[in-house]
VMD Tcl script that builds the backbone (N, CA, C; Angstrom):
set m [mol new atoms 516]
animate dup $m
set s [atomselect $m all]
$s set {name element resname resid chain x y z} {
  {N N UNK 1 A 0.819 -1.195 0.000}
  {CA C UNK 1 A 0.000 0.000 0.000}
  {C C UNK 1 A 0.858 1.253 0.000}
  {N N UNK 2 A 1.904 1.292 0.812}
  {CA C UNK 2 A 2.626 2.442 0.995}
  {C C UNK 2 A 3.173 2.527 -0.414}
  {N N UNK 3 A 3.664 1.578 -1.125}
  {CA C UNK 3 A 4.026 1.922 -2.705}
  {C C UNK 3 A 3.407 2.436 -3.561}
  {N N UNK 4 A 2.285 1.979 -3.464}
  {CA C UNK 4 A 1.154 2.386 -4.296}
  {C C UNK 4 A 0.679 4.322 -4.209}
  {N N UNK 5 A 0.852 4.471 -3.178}
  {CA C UNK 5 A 0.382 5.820 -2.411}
  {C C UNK 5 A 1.749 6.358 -3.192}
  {N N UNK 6 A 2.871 6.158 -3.122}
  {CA C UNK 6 A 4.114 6.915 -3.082}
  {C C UNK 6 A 3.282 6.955 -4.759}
  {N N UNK 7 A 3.420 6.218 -5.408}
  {CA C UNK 7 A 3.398 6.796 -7.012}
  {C C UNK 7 A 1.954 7.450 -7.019}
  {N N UNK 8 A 1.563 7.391 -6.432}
  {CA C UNK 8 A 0.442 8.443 -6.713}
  {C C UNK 8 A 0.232 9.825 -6.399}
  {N N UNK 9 A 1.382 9.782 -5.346}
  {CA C UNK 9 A 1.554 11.307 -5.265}
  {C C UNK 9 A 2.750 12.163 -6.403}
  {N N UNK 10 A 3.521 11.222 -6.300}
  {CA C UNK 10 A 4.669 11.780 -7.628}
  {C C UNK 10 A 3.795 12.002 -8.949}
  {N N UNK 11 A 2.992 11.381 -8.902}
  {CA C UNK 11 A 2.244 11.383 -10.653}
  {C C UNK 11 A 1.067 12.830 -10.073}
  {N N UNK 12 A 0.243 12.911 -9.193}
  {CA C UNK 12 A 0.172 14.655 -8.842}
  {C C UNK 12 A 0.953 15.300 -8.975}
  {N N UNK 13 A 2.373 15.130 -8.229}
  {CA C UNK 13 A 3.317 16.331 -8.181}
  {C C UNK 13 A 3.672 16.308 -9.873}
  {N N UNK 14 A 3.541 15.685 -10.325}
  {CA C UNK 14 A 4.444 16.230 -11.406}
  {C C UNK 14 A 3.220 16.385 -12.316}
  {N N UNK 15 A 2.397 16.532 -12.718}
  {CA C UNK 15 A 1.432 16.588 -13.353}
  {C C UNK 15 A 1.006 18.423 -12.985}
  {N N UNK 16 A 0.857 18.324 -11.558}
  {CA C UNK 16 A 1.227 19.925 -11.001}
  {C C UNK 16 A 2.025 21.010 -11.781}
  {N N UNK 17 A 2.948 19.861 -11.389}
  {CA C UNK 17 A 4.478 20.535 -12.134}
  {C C UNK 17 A 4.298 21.046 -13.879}
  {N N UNK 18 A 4.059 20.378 -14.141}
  {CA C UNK 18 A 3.837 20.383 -15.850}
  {C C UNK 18 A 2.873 21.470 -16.188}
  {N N UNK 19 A 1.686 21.880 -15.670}
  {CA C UNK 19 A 0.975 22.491 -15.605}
  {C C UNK 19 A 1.464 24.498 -14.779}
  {N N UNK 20 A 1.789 23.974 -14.209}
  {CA C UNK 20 A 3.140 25.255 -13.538}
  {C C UNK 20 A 3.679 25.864 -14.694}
  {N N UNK 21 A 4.673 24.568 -15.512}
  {CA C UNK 21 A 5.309 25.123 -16.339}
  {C C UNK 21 A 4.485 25.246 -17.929}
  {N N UNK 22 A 3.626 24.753 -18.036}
  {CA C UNK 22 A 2.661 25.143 -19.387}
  {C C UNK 22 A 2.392 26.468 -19.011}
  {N N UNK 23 A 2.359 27.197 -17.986}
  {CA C UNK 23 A 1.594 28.687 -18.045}
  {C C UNK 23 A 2.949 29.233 -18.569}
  {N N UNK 24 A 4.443 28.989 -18.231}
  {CA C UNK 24 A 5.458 29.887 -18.237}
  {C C UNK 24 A 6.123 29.477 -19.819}
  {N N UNK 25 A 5.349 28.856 -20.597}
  {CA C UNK 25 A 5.860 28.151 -21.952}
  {C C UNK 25 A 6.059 29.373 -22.904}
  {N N UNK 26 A 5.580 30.694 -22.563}
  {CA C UNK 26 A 5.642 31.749 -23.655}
  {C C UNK 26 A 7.363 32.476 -23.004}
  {N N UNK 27 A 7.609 31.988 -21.928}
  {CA C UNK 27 A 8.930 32.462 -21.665}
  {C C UNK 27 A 10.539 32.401 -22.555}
  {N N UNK 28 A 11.460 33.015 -22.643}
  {CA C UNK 28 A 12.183 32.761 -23.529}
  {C C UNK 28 A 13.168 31.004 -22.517}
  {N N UNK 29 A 13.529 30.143 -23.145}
  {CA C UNK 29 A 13.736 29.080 -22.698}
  {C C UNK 29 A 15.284 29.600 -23.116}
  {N N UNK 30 A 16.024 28.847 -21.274}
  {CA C UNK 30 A 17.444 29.226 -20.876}
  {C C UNK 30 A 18.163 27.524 -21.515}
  {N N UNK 31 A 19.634 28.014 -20.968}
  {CA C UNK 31 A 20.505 26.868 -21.453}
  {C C UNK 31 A 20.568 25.949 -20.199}
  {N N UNK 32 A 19.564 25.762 -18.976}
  {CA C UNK 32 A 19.479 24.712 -18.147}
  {C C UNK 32 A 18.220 24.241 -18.288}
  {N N UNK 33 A 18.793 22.486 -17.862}
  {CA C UNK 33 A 17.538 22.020 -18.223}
  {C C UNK 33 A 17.524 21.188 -16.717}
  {N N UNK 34 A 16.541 20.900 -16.356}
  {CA C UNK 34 A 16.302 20.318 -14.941}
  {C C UNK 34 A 15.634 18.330 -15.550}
  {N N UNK 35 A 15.719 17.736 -14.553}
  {CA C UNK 35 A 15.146 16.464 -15.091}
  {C C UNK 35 A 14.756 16.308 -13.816}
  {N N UNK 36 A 13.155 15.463 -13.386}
  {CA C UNK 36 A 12.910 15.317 -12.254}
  {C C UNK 36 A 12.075 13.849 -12.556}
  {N N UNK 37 A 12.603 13.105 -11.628}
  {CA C UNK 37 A 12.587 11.543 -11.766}
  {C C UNK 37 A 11.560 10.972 -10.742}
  {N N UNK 38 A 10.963 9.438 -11.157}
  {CA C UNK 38 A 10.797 8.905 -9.991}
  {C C UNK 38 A 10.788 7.573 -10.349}
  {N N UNK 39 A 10.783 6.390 -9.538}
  {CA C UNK 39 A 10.870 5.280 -10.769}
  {C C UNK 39 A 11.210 4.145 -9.862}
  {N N UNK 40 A 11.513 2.681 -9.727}
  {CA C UNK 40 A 11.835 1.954 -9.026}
  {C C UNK 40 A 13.093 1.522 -8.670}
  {N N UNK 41 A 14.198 1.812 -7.516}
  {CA C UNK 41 A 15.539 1.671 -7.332}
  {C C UNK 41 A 15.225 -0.030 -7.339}
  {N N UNK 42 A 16.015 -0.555 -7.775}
  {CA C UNK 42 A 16.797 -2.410 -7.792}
  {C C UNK 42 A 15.131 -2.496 -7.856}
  {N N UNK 43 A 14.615 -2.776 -9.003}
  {CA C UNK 43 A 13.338 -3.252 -9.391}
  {C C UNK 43 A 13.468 -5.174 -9.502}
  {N N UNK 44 A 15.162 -5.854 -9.377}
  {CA C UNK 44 A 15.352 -6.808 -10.230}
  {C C UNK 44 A 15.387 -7.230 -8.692}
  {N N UNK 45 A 15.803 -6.616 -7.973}
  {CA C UNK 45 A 16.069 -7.818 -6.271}
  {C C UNK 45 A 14.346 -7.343 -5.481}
  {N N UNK 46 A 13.281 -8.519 -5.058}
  {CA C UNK 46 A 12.870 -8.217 -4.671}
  {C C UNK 46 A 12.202 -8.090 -3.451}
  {N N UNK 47 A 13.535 -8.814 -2.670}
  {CA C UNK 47 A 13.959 -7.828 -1.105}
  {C C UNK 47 A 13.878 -6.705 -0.733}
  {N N UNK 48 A 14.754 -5.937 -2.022}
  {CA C UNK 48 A 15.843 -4.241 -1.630}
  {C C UNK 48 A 14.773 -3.352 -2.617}
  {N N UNK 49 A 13.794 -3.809 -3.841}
  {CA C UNK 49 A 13.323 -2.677 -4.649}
  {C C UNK 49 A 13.315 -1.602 -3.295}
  {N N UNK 50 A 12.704 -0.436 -4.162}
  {CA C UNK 50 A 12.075 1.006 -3.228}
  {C C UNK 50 A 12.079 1.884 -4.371}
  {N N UNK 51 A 10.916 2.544 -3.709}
  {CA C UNK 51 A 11.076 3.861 -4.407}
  {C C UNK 51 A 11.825 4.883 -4.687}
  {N N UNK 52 A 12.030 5.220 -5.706}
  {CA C UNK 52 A 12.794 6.450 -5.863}
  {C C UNK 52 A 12.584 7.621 -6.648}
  {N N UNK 53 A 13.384 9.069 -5.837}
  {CA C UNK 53 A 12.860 10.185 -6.374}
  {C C UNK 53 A 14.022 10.929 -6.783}
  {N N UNK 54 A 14.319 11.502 -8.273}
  {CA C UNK 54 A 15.518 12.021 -8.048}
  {C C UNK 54 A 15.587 13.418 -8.785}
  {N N UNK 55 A 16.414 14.698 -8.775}
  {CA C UNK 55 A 16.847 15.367 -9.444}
  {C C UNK 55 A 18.083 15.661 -10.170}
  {N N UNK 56 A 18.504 16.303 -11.435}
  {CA C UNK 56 A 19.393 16.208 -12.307}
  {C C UNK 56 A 19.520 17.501 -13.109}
  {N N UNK 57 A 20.431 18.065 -13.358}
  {CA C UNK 57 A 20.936 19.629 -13.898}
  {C C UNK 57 A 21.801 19.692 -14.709}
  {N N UNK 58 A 21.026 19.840 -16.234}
  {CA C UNK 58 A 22.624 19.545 -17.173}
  {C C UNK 58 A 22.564 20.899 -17.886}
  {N N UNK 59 A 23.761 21.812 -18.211}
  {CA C UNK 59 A 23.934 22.826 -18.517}
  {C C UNK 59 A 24.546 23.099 -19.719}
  {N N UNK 60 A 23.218 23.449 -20.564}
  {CA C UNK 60 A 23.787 23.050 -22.127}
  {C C UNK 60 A 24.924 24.182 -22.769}
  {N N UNK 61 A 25.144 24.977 -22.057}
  {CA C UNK 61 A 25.818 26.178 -22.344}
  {C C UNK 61 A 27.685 25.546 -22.186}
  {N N UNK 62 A 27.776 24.283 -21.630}
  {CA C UNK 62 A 28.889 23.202 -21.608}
  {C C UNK 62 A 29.056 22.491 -22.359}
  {N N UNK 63 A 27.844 21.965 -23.234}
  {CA C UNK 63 A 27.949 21.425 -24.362}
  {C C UNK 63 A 29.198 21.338 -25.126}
  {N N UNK 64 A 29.669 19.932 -25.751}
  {CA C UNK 64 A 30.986 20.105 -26.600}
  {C C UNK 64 A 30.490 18.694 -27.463}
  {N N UNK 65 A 30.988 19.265 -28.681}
  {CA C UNK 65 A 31.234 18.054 -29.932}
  {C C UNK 65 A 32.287 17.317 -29.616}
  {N N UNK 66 A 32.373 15.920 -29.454}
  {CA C UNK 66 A 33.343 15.361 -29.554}
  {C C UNK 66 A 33.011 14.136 -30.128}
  {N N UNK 67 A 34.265 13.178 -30.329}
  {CA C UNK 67 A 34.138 12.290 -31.527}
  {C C UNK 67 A 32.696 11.074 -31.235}
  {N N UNK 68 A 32.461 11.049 -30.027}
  {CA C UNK 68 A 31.055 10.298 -29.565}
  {C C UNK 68 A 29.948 10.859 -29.666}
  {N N UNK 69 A 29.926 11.888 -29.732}
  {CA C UNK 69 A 28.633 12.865 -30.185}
  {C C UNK 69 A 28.744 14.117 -29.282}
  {N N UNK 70 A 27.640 14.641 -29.107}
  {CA C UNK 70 A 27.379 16.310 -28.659}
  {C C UNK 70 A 27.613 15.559 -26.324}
  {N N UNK 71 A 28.249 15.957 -25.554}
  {CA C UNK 71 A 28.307 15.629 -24.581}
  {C C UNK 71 A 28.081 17.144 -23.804}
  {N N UNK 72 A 27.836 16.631 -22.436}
  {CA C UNK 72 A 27.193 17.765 -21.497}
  {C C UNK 72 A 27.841 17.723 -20.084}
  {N N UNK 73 A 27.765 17.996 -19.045}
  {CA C UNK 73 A 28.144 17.613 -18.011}
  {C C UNK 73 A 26.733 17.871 -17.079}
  {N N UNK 74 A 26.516 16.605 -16.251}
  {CA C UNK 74 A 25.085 16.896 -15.210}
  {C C UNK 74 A 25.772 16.403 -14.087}
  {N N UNK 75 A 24.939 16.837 -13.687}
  {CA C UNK 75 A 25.128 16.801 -11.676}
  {C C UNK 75 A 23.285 16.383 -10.837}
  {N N UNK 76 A 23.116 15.361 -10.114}
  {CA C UNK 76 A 21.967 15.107 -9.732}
  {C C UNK 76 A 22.158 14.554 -8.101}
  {N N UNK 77 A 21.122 14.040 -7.668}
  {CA C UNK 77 A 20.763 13.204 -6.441}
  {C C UNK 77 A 19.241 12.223 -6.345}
  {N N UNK 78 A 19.537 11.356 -5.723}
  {CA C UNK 78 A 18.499 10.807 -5.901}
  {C C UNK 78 A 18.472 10.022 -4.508}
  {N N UNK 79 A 17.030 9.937 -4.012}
  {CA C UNK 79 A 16.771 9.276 -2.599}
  {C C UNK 79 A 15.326 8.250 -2.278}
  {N N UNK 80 A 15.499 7.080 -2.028}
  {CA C UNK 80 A 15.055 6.043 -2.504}
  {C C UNK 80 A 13.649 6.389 -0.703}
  {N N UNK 81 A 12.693 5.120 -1.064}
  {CA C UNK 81 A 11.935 5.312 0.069}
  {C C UNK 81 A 12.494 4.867 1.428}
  {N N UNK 82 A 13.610 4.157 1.071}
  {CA C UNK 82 A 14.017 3.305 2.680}
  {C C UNK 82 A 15.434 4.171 2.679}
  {N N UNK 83 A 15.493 5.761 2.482}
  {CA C UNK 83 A 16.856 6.288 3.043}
  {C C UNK 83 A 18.221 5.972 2.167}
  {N N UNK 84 A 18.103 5.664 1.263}
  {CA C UNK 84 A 19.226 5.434 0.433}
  {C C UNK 84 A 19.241 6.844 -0.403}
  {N N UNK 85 A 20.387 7.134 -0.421}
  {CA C UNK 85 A 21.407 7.966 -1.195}
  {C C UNK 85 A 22.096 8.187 -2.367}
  {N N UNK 86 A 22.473 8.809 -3.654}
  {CA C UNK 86 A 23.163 8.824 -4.333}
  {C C UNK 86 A 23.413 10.200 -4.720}
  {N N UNK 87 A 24.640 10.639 -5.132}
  {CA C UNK 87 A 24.692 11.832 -5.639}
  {C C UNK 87 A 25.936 11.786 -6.425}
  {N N UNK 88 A 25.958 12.846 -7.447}
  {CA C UNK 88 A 26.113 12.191 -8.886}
  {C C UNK 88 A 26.472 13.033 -9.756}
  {N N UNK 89 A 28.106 13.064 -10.359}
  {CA C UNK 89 A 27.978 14.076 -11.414}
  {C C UNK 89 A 29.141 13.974 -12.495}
  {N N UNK 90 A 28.522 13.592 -13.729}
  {CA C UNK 90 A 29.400 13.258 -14.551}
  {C C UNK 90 A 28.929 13.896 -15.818}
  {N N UNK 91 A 28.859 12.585 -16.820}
  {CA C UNK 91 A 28.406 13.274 -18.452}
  {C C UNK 91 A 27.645 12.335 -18.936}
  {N N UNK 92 A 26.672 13.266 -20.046}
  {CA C UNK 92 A 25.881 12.402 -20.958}
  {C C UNK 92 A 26.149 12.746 -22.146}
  {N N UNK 93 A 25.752 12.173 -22.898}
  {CA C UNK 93 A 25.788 12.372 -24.834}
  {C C UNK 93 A 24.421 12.165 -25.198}
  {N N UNK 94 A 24.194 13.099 -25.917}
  {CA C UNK 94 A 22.413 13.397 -26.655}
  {C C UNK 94 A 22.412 13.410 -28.029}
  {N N UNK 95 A 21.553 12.693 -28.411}
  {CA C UNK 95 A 21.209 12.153 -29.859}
  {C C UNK 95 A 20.063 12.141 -30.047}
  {N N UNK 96 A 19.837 13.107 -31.226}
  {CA C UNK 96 A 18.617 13.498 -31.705}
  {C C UNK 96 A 18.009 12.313 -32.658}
  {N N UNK 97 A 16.919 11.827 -32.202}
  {CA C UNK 97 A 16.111 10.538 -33.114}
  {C C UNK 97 A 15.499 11.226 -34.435}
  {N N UNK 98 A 15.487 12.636 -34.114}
  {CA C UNK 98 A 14.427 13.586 -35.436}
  {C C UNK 98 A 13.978 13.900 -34.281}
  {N N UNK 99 A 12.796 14.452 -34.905}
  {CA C UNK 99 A 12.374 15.704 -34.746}
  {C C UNK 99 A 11.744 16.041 -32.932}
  {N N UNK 100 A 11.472 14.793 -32.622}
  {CA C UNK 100 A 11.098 14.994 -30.927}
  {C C UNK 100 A 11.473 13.624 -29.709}
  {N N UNK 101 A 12.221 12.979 -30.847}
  {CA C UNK 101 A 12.825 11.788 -29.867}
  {C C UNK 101 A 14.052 12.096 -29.614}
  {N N UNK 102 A 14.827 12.063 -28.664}
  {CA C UNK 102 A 16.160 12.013 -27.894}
  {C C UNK 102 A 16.483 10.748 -27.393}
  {N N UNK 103 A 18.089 10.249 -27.612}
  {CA C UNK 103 A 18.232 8.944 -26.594}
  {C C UNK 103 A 19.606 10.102 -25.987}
  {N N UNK 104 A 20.073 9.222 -24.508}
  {CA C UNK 104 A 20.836 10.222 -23.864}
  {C C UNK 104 A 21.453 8.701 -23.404}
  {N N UNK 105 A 22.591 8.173 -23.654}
  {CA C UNK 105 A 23.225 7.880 -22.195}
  {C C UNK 105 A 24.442 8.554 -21.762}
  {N N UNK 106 A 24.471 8.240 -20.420}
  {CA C UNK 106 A 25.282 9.019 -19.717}
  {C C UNK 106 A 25.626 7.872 -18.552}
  {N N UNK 107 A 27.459 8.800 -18.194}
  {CA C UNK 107 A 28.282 8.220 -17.199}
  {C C UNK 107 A 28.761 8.654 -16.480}
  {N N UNK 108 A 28.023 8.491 -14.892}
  {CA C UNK 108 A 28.090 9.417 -13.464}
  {C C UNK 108 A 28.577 8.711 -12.069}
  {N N UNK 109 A 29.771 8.800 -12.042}
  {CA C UNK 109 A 30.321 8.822 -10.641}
  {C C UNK 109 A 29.858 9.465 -9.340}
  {N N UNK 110 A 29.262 8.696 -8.585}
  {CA C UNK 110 A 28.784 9.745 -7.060}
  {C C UNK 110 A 28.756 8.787 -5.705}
  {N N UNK 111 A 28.660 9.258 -5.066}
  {CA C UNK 111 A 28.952 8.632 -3.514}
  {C C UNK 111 A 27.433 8.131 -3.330}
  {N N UNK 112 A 27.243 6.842 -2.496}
  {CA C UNK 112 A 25.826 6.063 -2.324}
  {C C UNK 112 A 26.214 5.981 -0.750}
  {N N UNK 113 A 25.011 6.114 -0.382}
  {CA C UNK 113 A 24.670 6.051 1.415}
  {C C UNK 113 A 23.358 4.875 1.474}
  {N N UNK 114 A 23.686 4.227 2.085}
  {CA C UNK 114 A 23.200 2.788 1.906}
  {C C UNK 114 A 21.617 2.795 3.515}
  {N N UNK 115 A 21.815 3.851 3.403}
  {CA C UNK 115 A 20.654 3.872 5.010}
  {C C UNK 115 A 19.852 2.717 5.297}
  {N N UNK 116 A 18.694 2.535 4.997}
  {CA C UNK 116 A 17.739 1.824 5.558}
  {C C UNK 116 A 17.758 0.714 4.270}
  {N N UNK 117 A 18.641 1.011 2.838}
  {CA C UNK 117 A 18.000 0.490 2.099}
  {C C UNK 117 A 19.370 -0.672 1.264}
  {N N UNK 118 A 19.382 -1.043 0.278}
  {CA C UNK 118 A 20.206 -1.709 -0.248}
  {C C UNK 118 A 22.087 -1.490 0.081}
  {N N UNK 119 A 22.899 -2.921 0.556}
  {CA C UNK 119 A 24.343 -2.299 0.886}
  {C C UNK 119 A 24.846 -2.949 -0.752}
  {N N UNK 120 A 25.406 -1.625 -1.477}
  {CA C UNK 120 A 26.062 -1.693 -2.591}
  {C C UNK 120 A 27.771 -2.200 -2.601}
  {N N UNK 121 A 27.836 -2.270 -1.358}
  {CA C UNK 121 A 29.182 -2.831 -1.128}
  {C C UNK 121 A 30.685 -1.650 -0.669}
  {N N UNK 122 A 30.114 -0.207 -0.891}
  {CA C UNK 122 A 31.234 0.405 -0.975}
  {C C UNK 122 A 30.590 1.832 -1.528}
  {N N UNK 123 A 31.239 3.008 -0.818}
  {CA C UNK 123 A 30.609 4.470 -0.781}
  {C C UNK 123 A 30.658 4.834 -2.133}
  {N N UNK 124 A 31.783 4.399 -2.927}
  {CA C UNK 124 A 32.302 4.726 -4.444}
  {C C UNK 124 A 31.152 4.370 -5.759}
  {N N UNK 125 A 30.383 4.761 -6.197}
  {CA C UNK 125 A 29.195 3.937 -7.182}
  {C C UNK 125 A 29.749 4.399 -8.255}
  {N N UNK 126 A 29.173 3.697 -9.642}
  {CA C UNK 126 A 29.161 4.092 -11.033}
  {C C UNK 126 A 27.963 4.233 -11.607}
  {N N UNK 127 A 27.082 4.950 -11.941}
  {CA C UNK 127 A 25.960 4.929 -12.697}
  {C C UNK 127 A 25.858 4.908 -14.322}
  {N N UNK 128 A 25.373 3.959 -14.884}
  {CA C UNK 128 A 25.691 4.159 -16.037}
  {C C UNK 128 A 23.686 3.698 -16.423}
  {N N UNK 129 A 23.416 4.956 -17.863}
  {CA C UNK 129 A 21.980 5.227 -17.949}
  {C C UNK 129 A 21.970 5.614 -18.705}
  {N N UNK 130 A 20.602 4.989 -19.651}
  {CA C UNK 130 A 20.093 5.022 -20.618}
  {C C UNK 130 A 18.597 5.793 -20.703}
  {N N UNK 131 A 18.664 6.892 -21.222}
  {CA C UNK 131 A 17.104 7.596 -21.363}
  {C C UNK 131 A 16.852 8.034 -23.320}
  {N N UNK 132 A 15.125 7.816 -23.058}
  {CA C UNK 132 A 14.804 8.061 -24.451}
  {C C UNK 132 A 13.753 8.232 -23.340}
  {N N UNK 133 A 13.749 9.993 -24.464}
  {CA C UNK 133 A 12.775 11.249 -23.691}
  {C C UNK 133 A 12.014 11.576 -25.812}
  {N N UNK 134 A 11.013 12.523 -25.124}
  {CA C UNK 134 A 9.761 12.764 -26.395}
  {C C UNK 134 A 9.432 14.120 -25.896}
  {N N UNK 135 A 9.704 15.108 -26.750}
  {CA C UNK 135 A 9.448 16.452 -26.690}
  {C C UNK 135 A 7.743 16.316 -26.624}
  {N N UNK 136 A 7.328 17.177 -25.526}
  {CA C UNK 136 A 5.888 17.785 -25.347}
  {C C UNK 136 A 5.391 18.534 -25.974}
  {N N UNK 137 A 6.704 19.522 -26.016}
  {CA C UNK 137 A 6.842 20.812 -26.583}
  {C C UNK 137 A 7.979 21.528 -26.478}
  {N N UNK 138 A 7.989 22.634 -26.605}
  {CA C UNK 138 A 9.610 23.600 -26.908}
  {C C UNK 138 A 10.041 23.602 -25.318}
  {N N UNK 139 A 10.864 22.713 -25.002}
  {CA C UNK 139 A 11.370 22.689 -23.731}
  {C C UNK 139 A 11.313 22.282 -22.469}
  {N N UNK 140 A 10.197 20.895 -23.321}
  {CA C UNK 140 A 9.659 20.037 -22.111}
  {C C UNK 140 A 9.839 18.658 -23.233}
  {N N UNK 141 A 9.822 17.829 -22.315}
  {CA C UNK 141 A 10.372 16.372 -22.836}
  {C C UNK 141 A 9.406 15.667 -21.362}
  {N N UNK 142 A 9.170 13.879 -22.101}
  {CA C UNK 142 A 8.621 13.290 -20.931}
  {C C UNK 142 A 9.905 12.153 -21.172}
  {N N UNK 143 A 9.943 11.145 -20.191}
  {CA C UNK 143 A 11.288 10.269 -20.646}
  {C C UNK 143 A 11.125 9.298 -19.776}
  {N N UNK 144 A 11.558 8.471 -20.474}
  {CA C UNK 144 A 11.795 6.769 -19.765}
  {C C UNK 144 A 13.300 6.796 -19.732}
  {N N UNK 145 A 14.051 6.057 -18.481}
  {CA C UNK 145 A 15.146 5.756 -18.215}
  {C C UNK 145 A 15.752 4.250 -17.255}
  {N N UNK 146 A 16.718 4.125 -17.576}
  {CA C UNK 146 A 16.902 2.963 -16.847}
  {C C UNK 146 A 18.488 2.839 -16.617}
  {N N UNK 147 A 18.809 2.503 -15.285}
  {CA C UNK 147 A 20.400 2.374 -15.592}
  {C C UNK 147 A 21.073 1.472 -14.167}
  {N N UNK 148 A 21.894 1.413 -13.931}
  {CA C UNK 148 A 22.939 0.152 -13.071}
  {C C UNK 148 A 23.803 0.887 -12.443}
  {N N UNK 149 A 23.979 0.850 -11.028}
  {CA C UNK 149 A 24.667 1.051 -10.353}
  {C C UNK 149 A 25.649 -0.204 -9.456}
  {N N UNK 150 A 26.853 0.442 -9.674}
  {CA C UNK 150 A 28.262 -0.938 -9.399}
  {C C UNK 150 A 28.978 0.078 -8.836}
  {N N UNK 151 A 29.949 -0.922 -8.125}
  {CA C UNK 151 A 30.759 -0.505 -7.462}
  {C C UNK 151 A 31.983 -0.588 -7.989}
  {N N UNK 152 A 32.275 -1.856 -9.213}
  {CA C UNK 152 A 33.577 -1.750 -10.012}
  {C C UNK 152 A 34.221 -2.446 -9.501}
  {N N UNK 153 A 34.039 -2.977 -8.447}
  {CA C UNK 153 A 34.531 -4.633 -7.325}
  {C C UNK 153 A 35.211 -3.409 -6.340}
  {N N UNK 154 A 35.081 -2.000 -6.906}
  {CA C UNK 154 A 35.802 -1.666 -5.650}
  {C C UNK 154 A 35.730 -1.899 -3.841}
  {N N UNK 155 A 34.970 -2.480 -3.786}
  {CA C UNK 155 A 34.495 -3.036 -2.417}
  {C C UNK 155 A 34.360 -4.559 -2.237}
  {N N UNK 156 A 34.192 -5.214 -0.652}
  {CA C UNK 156 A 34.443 -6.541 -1.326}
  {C C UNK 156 A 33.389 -7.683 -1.936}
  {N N UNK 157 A 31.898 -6.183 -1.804}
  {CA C UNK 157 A 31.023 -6.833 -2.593}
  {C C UNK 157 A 30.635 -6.080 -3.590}
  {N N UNK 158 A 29.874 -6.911 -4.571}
  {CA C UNK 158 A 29.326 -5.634 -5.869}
  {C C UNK 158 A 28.160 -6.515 -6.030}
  {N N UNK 159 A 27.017 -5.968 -5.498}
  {CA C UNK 159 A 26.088 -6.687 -5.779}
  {C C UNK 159 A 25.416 -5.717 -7.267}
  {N N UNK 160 A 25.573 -4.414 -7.241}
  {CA C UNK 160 A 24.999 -4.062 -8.327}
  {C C UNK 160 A 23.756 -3.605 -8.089}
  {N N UNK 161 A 22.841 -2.255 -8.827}
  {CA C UNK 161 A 21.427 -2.553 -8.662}
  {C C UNK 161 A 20.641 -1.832 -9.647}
  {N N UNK 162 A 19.945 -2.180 -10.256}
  {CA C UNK 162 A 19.097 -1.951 -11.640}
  {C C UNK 162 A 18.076 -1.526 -11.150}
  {N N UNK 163 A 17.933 0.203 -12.043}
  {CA C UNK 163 A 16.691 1.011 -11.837}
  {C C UNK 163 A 15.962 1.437 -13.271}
  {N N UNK 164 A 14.452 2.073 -12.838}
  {CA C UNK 164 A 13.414 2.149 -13.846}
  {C C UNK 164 A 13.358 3.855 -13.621}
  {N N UNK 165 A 13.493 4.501 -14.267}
  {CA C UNK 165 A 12.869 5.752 -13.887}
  {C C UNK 165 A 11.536 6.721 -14.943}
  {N N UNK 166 A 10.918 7.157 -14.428}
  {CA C UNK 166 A 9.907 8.218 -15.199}
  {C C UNK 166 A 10.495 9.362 -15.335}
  {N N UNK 167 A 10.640 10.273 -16.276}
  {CA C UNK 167 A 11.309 11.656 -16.657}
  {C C UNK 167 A 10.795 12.140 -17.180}
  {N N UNK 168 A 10.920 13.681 -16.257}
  {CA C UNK 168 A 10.068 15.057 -16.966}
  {C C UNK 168 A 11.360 15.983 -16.662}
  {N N UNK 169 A 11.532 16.706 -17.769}
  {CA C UNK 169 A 12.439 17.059 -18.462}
  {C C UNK 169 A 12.409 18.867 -19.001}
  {N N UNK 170 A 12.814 19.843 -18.180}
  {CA C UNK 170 A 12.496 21.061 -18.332}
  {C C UNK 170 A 13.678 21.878 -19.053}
  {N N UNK 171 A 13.633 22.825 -19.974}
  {CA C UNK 171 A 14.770 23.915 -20.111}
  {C C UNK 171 A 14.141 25.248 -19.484}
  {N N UNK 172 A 15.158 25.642 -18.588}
  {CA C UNK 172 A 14.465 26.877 -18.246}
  {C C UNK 172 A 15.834 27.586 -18.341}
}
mol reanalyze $m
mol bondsrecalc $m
mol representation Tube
mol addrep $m
């Protein structure tokens, strides 16, 4: 029950949210874009799943061509329902499908705090994530994501843990 409740308030809040930002859509749109998540942490163990809620800030005004494609640098956090931690800041690469599809993955180093919820083996994480987002409109995107967090054996366990996320996707 408590799961059930949790996504039902994220799907208000952000539905809120969207609606917030449909009034401010005649605004001139900046070179940050915000991403605000929610989605299932370790959906694959189902001991440790939990919920999760996260934010993410990539600043296109950093943008650089390089031989893998157009790359960015983001910085995020994300905090699961049982007290778990991550925070996070590396790079993604964005690829335009045409005209309103995007795929993005990206590769983010950040420290994990293991509280109430899954032990990843070691403070050191790797996130590595895959999103394909769909323009709404000029500066809103909705997005599916999914990605794996490891430790790299740096610890003397790596259990690893596979997440689902929902993405709404702002330039302001």
């Amino acid at each position: 029950m408590k799961i059930k409740n949790l996504f039902i308030i994220s799907f208000f809040v952000i539905i809120s949210f969207v609606n917030i930002l449909q009034a401010e859509e005649n605004k001139t749109i900046s070179e940050h874009q915000y991403n605000f998540y929610t989605g299932n942490f370790d959906f694959s163990d189902d001991k440790q799943k939990a919920i999760l809620f996260g934010f993410q800030h990539q600043n296109e005004s950093l943008e650089r061509n390089t031989f893998l494609g157009n790359a960015s640098p983001v910085t995020g956090a994300f905090i699961t329902e049982n007290s778990a931690a991550y925070i996070y800041t590396g790079v993604e690469w964005n690829y335009s499908l045409g005209d309103k599809l995007n795929l993005t993955p990206s590769f983010t180093p950040g420290l994990y705090h293991e509280g109430d919820g899954k032990d990843l083996g070691h403070t050191v994480e790797f996130k590595t994530e895959l999103q394909a987002n769909y323009s709404i409109s000029e500066g809103s995107y909705f997005g599916l994501s999914y990605n794996h967090l490891s430790n790299a054996s740096l610890g003397v366990k790596n259990p690893g843990a596979n997440s689902y996320m929902f993405n709404f996707l702002k330039n302001f």
